[in-house]
N, C-alpha and C positions, 0 to 999 in steps of 0.2 A: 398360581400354585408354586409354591417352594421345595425343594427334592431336600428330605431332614433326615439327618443320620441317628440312628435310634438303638438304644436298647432298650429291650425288655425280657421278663420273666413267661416261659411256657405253662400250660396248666400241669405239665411235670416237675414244675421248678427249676428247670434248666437255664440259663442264661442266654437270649439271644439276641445277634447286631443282626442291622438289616438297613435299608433306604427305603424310603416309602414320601411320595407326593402327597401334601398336605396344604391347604391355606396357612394354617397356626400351629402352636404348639396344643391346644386345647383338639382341635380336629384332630394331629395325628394322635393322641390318645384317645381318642374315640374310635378312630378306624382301627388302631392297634385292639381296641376293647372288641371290636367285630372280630377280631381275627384270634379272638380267643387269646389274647397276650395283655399282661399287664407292663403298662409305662412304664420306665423308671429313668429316665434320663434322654435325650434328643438337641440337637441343634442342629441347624440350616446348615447344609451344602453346596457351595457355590460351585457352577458348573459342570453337574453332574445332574446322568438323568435314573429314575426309578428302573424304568424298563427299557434296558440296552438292548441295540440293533444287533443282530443276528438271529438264525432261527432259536428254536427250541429243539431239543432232545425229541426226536419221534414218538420214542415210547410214552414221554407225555401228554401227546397228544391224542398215543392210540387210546392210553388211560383213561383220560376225559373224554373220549368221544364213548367209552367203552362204558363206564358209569352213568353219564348223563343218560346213555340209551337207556339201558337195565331202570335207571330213577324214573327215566318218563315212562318207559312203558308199566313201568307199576303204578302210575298215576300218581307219584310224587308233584308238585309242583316245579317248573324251572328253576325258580329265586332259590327254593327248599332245596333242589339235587344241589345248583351251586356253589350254596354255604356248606353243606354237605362235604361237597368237594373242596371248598378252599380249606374247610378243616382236618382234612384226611391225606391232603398235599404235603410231600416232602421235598421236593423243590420248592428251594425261596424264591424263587422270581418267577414261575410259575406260577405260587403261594399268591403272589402279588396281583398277578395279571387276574386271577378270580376272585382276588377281592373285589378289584377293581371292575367288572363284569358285574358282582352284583349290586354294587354301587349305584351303575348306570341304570341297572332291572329298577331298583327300587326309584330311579328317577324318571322312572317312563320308559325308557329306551327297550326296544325290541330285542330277543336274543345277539339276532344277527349284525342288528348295529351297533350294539355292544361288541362285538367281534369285530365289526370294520375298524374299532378302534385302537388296534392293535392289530397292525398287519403284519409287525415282526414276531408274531404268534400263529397268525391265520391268514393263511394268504386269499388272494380273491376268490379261488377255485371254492375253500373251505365255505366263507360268508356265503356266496351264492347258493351251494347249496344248501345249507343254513334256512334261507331265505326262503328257498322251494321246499324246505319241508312245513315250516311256520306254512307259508303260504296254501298248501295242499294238505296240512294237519296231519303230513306223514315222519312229522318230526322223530319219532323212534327210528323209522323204515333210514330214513338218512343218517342218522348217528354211527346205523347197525354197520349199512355199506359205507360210511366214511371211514369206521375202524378196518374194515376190511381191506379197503383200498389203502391204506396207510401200511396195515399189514405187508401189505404185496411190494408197496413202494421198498418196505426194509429189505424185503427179502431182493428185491432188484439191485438196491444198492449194497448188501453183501456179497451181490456176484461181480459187482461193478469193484468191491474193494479186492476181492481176488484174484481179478485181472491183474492190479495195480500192485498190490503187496510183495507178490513173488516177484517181479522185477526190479522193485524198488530196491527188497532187501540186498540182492542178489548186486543189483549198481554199486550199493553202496558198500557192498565191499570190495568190490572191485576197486573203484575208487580208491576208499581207502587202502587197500594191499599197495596200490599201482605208485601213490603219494609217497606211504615208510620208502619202499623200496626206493625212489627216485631221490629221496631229501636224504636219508640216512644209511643206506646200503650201497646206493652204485657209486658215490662219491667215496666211500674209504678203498672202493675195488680201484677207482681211479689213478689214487694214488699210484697202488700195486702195478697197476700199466702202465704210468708214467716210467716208474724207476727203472721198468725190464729195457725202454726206449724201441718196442718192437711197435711192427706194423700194428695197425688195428683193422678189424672188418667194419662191412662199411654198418651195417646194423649195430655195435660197438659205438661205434661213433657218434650217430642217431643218438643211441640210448646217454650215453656221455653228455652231449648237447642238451638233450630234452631234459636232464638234472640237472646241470650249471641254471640254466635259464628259471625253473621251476623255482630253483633257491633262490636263485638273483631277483628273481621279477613275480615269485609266488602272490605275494601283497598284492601286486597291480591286476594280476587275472584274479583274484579273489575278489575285490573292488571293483572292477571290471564284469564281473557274473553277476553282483552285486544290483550294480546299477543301472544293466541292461533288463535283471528281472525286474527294477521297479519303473524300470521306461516304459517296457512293456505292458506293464498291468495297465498304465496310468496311461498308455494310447487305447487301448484295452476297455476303457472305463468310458472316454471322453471321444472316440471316432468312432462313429460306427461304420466307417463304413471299412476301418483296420478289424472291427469286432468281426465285420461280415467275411472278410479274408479269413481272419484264423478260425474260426469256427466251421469254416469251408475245409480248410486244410485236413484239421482234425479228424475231421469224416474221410479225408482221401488219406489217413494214414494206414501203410498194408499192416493187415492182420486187427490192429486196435480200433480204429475208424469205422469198420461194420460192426463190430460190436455195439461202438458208441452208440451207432445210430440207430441201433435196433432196442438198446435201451431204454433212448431216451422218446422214441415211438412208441413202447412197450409201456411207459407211463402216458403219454399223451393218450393212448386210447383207450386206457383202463380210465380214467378221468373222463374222457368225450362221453364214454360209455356211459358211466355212472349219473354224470348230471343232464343226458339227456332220458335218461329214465325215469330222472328226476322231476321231468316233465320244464325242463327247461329251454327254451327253442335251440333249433341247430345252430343260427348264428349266434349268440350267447353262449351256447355252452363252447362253439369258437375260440369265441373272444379270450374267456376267462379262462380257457386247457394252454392257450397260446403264449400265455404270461409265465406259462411253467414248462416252457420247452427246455430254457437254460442252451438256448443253440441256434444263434441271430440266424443261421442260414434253412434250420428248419422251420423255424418261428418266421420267416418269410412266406415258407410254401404254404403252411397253413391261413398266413394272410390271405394268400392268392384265393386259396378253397373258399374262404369267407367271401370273400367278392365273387365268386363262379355261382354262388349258391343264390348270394346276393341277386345276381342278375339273373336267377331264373335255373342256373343247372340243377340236378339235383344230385345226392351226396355221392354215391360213385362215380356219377360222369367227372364231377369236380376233382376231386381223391385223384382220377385215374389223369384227368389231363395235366395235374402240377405231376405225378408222375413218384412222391412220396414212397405209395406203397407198392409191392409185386403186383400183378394179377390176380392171384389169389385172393387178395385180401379184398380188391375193388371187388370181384366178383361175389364176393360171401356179399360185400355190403349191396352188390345190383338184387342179388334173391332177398335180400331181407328188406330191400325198399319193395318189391314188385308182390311179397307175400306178406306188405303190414307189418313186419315183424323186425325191424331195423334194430332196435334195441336189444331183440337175442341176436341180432349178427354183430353187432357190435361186442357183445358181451362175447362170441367163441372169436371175434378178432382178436379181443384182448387176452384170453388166454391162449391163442397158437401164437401170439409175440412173446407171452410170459416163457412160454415153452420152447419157443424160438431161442432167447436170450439165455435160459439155463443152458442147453444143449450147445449154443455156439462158444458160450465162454468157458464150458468142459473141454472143449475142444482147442480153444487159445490157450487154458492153462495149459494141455497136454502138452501143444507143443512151442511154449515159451519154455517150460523147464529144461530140456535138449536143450534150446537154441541157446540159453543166457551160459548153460555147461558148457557147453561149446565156445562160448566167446569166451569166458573166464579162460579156459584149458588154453585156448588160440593167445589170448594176450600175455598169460602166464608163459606159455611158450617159449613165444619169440623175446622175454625178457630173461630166463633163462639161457635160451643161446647163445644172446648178446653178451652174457655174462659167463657162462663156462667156456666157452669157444675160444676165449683169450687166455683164461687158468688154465685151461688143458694146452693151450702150446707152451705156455712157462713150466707147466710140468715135463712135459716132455725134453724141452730143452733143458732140461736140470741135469747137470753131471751124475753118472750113475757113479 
């Protein structure tokens, strides 16, 4: 397969470029004709791929799982919802990815292994469940609670952006203020105390210092932040056992660090939950919740739970001895093993973390907004003092 750079016409008339994997030029006009587009010009592109690595947009996903449901449960056929969908898609690489879906349908391949084959689409949590609804003919039942859970994911990570956003904005002006001030403002004040030839205070000085230096050597700390965040990543990517530290750290950071972990808990067991209702076993739906922790030192303790269960514990004993969750939570999951009913303790686990996480990260933003005022005001401060505290004796000393 060759990746061929193409244009073609919509059945609006519009004109559109896109990439698309093709043996020839006679196949990509064929696939282009499936996709409801007429050919009109293409060649081969050398090293480039159709369908680039990184996720997708959520709401595409909640989309698709969100129509496929509604098509299957009206007894549309899969292949039929598909093309359905590749035609009513307005993401092009989305566009693509369901052509290519039904591509595979029409050549045998099962939903879900059409889905394995695009994992920068659907990760393994996604396929498997997939798999258990094909498997259990509850294929609607799983689309419904995959959009749901996809749902929940957004709304976690809009509070996870709210944590992040106010402090960000709020850095970065700090920052910036703290920079003009240092490169373009305490340097012409400089001057003005050089010529008076009076003492300076010792904060004066400080600030004096810390602007020669920033202008002199700003380049090198700029190169310098530079290249420690790409060392970083890229120990980050490659040790795991530096991945196992910082992600340790993370979680010990005060105020952020319970958050974090309560979020990224708050997904783990809205997923456990889901695909084992699914009717998927405990150690699998493990396996597959554990790939989507995004957090080497959690994604460890769940390893552990997989082996406890592994050797005979059963799911609270497990839960409770890596030591994960509070009390509470083990204990919802001891009644829901002991009354048959795990799968609704699972399900009220997942929503007292979803509830958990709204209510703790109310509570961070309340009091991150104070504290970041506070620091501004504190830095702002003592950069003002540094800087009047020397004009006001030159005024004073001025002949009246």
């Amino acid at each position: 397969m060759t990746v061929f750079n193409y244009r073609a016409m919509n059945p609006r008339g519009r004109i559109v470029y896109g990439e698309l994997d093709a043996a020839n030029l006679v196949d990509l006009e064929l696939r282009l004709k499936r996709m409801e587009l007429d050919f009109i010009h293409g060649g081969p592109r050398r090293g480039a791929r159709v369908l680039r690595s990184g996720s997708l947009p959520r709401q595409e996903l909640i989309n698709f799982c969100f129509h496929l449901e509604q098509l299957t449960r009206a007894g549309v056929p899969i292949l039929e919802g598909l093309t359905d969908l590749r035609d009513s898609t307005e993401h092009p690489r989305f566009r693509e990815i369901v052509a290519d879906l039904v591509e595979r349908i029409q050549g045998g391949r099962g939903l879900s292994e059409a889905l394995a084959e695009h994992p920068e689409a659907f990760n393994g949590v996604f396929c498997s469940l997939i798999r258990a609804g094909e498997t259990s003919g509850n294929l609607p039942l799983v689309l419904r609670d995959l959009a749901a859970s996809l749902k929940r994911e957004d709304e976690l990570a809009a509070y996870a952006r709210k944590v992040i956003i106010y402090p960000a904005v709020v850095s970065t002006v700090l920052v910036a203020a703290v920079v003009v001030a240092l490169v373009f403002v305490v340097p012409e004040l400089a001057k003005l105390f050089q010529s008076t030839g009076q003492a300076l205070p010792l904060q004066t000085r400080i600030l004096l210092a810390t602007s020669a230096g920033l202008r002199a050597y700003g380049w090198a700390l700029a190169l310098g932040i530079v290249l420690l965040i790409a060392g970083l990543r890229l120990a980050l990517n490659t040790q795991t056992g530096i991945r196992y530290a910082y992600d340790s750290l993370l979680l010990r950071v005060p105020l952020i660090g319970e958050v974090r972990r309560k979020l990224i808990l708050a997904r783990f067991v809205g997923l456990f939950s889901m695909m084992y209702a699914s009717g998927i076993t405990i150690v699998g739906a493990l396996r597959s919740a554990e790939d989507v922790m995004g957090n080497a030192a959690l994604r460890q303790g769940i390893q552990r739970v997989g082996q406890l269960i592994g050797e005979g514990h059963n799911v609270s004993a497990a839960f409770q001895a890596v030591g994960l969750f509070p009390p509470l939570v083990t204990r919802m999951m001891r009644v829901g093993e002991n009354t048959g009913a795990l799968d609704a303790a699972l399900a009220n686990v997942s929503y007292f973390y979803e509830r958990d996480v709204r209510e703790s990260v109310e509570r961070l933003q309340a009091l991150l907004e104070p504290l970041m005022t506070l620091t501004l005001g504190g830095i702002m401060l003592w950069i003002m003092l540094a800087v009047l505290g020397p004009v006001y004796d030159i005024i004073t000393k001025l002949p009246v």
